[in-house]
LUMVEXSE-42809 format. One record per residue (C-alpha): residue in one letter; x, y, z. Coordinates in pm, whole numbers, plus 50000, padded with zeros to 5 digits. Example, Ala and Ser with C-alpha at 12.3 -4.5 7.8 and 13.67 -1.06 7.14 Angstrom:
<pts>
<A,<51230,49550,50780>>
<S,<51367,49894,50714>>
</pts>
This chain:
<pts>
<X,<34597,97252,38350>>
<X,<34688,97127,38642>>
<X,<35057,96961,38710>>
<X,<35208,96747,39006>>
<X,<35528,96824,38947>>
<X,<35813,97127,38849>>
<X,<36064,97152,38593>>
<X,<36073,97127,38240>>
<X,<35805,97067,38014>>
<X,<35803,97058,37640>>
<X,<35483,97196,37454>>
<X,<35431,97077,37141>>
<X,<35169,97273,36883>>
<X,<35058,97022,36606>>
<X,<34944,97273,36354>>
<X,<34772,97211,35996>>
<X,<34979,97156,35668>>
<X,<35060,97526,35556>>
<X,<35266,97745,35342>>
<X,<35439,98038,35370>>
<X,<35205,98278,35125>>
<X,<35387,98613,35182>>
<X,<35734,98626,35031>>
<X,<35990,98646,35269>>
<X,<35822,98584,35603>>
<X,<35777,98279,35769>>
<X,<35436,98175,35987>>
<X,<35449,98166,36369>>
<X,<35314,98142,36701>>
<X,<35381,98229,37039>>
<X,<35300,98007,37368>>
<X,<35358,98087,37716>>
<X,<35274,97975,38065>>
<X,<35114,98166,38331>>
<X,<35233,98510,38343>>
<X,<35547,98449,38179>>
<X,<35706,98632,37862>>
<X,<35571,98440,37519>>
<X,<35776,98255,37352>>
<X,<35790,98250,36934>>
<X,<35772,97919,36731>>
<X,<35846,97879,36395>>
<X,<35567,97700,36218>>
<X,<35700,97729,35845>>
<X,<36050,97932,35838>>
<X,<36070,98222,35605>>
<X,<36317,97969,35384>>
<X,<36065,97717,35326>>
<X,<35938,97665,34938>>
<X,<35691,97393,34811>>
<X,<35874,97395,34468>>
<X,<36112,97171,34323>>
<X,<36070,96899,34612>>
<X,<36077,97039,34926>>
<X,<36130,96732,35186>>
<X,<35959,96979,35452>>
<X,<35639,97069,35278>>
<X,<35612,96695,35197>>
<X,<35663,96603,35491>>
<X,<35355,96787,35638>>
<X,<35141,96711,35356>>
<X,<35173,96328,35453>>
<X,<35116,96368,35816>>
<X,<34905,96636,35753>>
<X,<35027,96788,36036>>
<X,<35335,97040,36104>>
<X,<35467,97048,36438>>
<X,<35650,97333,36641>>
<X,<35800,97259,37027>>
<X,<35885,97486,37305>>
<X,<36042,97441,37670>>
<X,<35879,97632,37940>>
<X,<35925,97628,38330>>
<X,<35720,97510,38597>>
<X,<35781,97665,38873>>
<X,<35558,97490,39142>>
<X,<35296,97209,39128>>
<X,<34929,97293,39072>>
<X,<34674,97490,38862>>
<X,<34879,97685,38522>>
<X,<34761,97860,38259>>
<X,<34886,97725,37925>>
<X,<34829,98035,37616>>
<X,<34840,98039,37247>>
<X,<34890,98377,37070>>
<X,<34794,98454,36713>>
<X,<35174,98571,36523>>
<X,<35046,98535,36220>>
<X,<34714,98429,36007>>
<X,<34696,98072,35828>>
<X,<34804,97875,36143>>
<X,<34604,97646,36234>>
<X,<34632,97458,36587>>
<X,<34511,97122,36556>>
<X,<34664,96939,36906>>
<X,<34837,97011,37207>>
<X,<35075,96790,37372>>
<X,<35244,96888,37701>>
<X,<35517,96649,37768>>
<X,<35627,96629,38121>>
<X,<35897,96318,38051>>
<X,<35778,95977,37964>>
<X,<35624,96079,37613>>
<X,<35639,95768,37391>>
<X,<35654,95775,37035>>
<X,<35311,95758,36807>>
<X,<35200,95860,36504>>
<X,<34858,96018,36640>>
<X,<35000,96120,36945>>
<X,<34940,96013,37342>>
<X,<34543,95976,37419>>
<X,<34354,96314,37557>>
<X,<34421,96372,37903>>
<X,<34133,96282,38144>>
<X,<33925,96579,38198>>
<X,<33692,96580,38482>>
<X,<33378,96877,38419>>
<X,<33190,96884,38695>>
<X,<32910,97095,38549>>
<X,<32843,96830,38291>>
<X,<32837,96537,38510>>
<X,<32569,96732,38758>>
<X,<32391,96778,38454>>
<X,<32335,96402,38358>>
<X,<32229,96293,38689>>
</pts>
């Protein structure tokens, strides 16, 4: 990706609806920028249980959608690397949103960044 300015940006993994299925554990994945250390998010804590009403898991189920958020530097404008690491199995990454300030509140999210693919567009003219 590439980004105009530095700072703080929040990165925001909108995962599918899951569960917990081995006792004990929670599900996770990492994200990290460039060459920097991962960090771990906490898709479904270790705590979380479907039974007797769980306001979390229903949650998800009606969005169909759970959502985990991390803060990672930019250190200078231009060209980064944004990765996803595999934790652990069942997660499912649906979305990506990098918010770089200004993110305004929606149900389905802010509208896919323009992309520009050079290789494509060559290949329709």
């Amino acid at each position: 990706m590439y980004l105009f300015s530095t700072g703080t940006a929040e990165v925001i993994a909108i995962t599918a609806p899951t569960l917990n299925f081995v006792p004990g554990r929670g599900l996770r994945l990492a994200v990290s920028v460039d060459d920097e250390p991962s960090q771990l998010l906490d898709v479904v804590s270790a705590e979380t249980n479907a039974r007797d009403s769980n306001r979390n898991w229903e949650e998800s189920v009606k969005n169909n959608a759970r959502y985990a958020q991390a803060k990672v530097a930019i250190p200078q404008p231009g060209y980064h690397t944004l990765k996803f690491w595999m934790v652990d199995p069942g997660v499912v990454l649906q979305k990506v949103v990098v918010n770089l300030g200004g993110l305004r509140p929606s149900y389905l999210g802010p509208p896919e960044s323009y992309h520009n693919n050079t290789a494509s567009a060559a290949s329709r003219n």
